[in-house]
Structures are given as C-alpha cells and as structure tokens.
ROMAR-607555 format. One record per residue (C-alpha): residue in three letters; x, y, z. Coordinates in Angstrom, 2 decimals. Layout:
residues N
+--------+---------+---------+---------+
| drengu |       u |       v |       w |
+--------+---------+---------+---------+
|    ALA |       X |       Y |       Z |
...
+--------+---------+---------+---------+
***
This chain:
residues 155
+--------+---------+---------+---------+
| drengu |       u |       v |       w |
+--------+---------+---------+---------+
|    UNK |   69.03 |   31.69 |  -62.53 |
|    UNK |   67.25 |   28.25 |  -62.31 |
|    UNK |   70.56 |   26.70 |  -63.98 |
|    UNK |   72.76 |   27.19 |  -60.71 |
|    UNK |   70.00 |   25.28 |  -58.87 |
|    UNK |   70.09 |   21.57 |  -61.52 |
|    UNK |   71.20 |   19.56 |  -58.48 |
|    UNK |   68.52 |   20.23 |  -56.36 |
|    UNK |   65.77 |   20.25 |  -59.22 |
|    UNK |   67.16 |   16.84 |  -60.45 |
|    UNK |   66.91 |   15.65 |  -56.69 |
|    UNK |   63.40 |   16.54 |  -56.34 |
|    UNK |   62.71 |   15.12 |  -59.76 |
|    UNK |   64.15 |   11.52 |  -58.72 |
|    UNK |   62.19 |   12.06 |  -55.28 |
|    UNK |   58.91 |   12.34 |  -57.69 |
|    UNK |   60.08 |    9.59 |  -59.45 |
|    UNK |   60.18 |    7.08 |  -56.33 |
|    UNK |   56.85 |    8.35 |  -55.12 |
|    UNK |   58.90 |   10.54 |  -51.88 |
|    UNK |   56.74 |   13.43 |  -52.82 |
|    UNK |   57.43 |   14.82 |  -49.26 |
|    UNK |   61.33 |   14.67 |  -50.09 |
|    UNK |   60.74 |   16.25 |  -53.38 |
|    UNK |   58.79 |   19.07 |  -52.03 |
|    UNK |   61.48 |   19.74 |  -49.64 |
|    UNK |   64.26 |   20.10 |  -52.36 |
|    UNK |   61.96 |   22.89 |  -54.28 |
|    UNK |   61.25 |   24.02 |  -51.02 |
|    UNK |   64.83 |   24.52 |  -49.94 |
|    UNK |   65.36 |   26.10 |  -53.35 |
|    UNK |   65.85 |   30.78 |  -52.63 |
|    UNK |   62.39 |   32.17 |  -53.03 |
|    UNK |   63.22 |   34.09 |  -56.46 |
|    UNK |   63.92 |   30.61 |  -58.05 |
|    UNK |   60.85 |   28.96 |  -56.48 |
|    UNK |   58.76 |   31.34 |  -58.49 |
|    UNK |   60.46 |   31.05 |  -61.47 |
|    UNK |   57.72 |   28.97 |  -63.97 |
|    UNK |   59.78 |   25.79 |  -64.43 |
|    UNK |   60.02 |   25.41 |  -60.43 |
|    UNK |   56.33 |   26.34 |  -60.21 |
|    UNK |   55.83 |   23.72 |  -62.88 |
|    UNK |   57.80 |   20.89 |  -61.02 |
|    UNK |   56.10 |   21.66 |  -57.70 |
|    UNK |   52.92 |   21.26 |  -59.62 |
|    UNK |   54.15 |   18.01 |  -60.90 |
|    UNK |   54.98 |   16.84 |  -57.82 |
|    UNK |   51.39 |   17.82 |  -55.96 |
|    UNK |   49.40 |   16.78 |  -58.71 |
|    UNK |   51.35 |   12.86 |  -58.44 |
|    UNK |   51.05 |   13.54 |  -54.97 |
|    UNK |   47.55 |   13.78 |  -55.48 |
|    UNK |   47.59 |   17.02 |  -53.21 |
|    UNK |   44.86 |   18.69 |  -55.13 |
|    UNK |   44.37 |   21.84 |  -53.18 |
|    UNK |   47.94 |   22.76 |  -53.33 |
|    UNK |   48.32 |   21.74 |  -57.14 |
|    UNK |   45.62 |   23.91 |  -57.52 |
|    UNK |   47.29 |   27.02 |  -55.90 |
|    UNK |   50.59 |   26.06 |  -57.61 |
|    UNK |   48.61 |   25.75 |  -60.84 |
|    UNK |   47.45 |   28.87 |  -60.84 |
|    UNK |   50.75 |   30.78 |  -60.21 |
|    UNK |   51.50 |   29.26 |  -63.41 |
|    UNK |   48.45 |   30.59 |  -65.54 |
|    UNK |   49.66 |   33.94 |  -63.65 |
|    UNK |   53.30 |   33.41 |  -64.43 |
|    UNK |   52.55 |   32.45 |  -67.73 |
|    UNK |   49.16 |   33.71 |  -69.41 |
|    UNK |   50.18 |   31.97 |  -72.60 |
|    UNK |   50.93 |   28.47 |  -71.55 |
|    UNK |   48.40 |   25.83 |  -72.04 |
|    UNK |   49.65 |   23.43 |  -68.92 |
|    UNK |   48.62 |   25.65 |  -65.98 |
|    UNK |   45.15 |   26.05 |  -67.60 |
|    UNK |   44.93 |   22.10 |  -68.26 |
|    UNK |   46.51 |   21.58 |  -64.65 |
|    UNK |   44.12 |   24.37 |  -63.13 |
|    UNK |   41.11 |   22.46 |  -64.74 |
|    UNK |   42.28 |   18.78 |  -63.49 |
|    UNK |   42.59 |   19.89 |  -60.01 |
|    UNK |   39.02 |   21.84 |  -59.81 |
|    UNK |   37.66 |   18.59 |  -61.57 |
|    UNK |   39.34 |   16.26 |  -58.71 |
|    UNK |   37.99 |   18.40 |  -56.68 |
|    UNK |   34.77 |   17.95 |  -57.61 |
|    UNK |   34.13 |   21.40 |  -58.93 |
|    UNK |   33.86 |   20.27 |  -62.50 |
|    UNK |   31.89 |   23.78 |  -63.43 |
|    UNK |   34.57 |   25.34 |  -62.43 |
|    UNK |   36.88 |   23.03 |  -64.33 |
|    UNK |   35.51 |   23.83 |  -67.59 |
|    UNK |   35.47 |   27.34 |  -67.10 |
|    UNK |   39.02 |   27.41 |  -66.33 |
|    UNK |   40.04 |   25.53 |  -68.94 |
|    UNK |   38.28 |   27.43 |  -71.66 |
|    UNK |   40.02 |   31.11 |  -69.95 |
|    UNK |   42.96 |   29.67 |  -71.55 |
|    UNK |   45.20 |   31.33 |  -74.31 |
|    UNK |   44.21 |   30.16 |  -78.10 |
|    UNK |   47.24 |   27.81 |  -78.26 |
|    UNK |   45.06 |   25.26 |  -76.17 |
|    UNK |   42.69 |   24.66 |  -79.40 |
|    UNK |   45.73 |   22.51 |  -80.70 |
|    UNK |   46.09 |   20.61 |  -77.51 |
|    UNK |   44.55 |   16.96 |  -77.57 |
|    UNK |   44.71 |   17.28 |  -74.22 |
|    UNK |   42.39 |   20.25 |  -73.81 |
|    UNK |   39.65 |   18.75 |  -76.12 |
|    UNK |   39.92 |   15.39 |  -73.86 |
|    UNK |   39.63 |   17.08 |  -70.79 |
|    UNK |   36.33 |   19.05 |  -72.30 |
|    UNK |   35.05 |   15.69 |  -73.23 |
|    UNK |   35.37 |   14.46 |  -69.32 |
|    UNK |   33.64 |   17.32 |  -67.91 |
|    UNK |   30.71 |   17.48 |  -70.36 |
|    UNK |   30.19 |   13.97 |  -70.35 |
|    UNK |   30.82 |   14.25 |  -66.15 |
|    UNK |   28.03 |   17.69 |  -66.60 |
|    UNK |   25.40 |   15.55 |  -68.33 |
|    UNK |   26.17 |   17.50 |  -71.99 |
|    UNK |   26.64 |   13.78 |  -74.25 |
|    UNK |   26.64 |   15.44 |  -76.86 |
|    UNK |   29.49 |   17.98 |  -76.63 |
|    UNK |   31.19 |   15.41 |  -74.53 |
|    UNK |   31.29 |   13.41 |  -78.10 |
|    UNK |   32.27 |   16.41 |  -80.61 |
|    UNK |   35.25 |   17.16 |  -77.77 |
|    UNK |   36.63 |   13.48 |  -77.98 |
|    UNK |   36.28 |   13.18 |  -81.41 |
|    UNK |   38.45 |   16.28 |  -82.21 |
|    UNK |   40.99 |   14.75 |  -79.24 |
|    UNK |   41.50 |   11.72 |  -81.34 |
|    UNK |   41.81 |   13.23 |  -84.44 |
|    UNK |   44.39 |   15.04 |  -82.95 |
|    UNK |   46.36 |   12.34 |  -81.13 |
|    UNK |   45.28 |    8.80 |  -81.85 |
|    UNK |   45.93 |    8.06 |  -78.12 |
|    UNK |   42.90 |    9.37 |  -76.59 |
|    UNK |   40.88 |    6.35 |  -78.18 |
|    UNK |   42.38 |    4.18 |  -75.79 |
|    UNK |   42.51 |    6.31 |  -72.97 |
|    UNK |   38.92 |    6.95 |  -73.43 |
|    UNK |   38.09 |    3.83 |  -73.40 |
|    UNK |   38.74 |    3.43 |  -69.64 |
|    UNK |   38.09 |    7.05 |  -68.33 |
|    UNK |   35.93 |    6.72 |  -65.76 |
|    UNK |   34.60 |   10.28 |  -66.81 |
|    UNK |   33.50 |    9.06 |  -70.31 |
|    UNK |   31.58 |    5.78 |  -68.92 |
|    UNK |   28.19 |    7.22 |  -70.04 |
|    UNK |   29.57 |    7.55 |  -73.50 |
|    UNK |   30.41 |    4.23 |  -73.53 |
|    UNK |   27.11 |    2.84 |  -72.61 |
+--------+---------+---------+---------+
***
C-alpha cells in the first residue's frame, strides 16, 4: 500500500531534510487517508513535527503510533519527549514506562528516564538510569554530558 506512494514519502523526507517542514507536511498530507494512517506515514509525520518542533501535534501523531503499534518502543519514547517539551515531565515518565518490554533494551529509554528523574528532583534514579544507558550504548556519555536535563548531575 505505502509502496505506490515512495515519491511522495521521499519528497516529504527531502522537505524534512531542508528544514521546509510545512512542505513536508503537505506531501504526507496529500498522501489518501488509508496510507496516512499506515505506521510508517504516522512515523514520518512524527518525524517531521517533532524537527519541526511542533510538540502538540507530535504528540497526537505520537500517540497514533503507540495505538497503531502497542509493541513499538518509538511512539512510547516519542510520546514521552513531547510531554517532557511540554513541560509535563510526570506525564513523560509515565508514558514512557506504559511501554511494551522491548523498551528495557533501548539506551534510549534508560536516557530519557535519566532526564526526567534528574528534571523531577529523583538524583539518584536519575544516576542508576544513565548508567544502564551507557552501558548500553557508549554514546550517552557524551550526550550526557551536555543535556541540559542532567545539569544537576553534573554539579
């Protein structure tokens, strides 16, 4: 179904990729309804919200994906970002932890923990949750060490 639509998909994609988030919107959007809802469309509009740093939209759009797809880790990690830039960081880590199992082998998930405990005042679980992140994926350690969300574990 979504493989009749490449064109458009890899138009929006190069829209995203120049930072025409409007443009790119408006290729999913021109996309029939019954592909629009298909998860990798749902996925890409994310994408493109989240860059756009739309985060009451990404939200909505991420959470068509947790429906769409119960088992995938990215709308729960998406679903959390966008409550946490909206400033509803309680809500964040509630969301994030209703996510499937397969998120306990996601770096990602135990760096995103790490933000909103350290950003909820809880040091130490903020700590455990980027320790397991880097053991995971080595990366973290230098990501962390500009997060503005972990700046009271640096201190």
């Amino acid at each position: 179904m979504v493989e009749q639509h490449q064109r458009k998909l890899i138009a929006a994609q190069g829209y995203c990729e120049l930072s025409m988030y409007d443009d790119a919107l408006s290729e999913v959007g021109s996309l029939p309804l019954k592909v629009q809802r298909h998860p990798m469309v749902v996925e890409m509009r994310l994408v493109i919200l989240m860059q756009a740093r739309r985060w009451p939209h990404a939200l909505e759009a991420s959470l068509e994906l947790c429906r769409l797809r119960p088992e995938a880790a990215s709308g729960f990690i998406h679903a959390a970002f966008c409550l946490h830039e909206l400033g509803d960081t309680p809500a964040a880590k509630k969301k994030l932890m209703e996510g499937p199992p397969s998120l306990e082998k996601e770096a990602n998930y135990f760096y995103n923990l790490a933000c909103y405990e350290c950003v909820l005042g809880n040091l130490e679980a903020a700590q455990q949750h980027l320790t397991t992140s880097i053991t995971l994926d080595k990366k973290y350690k230098d990501y962390a060490k500009s997060d503005p969300d972990l700046r009271t574990l640096r201190l």
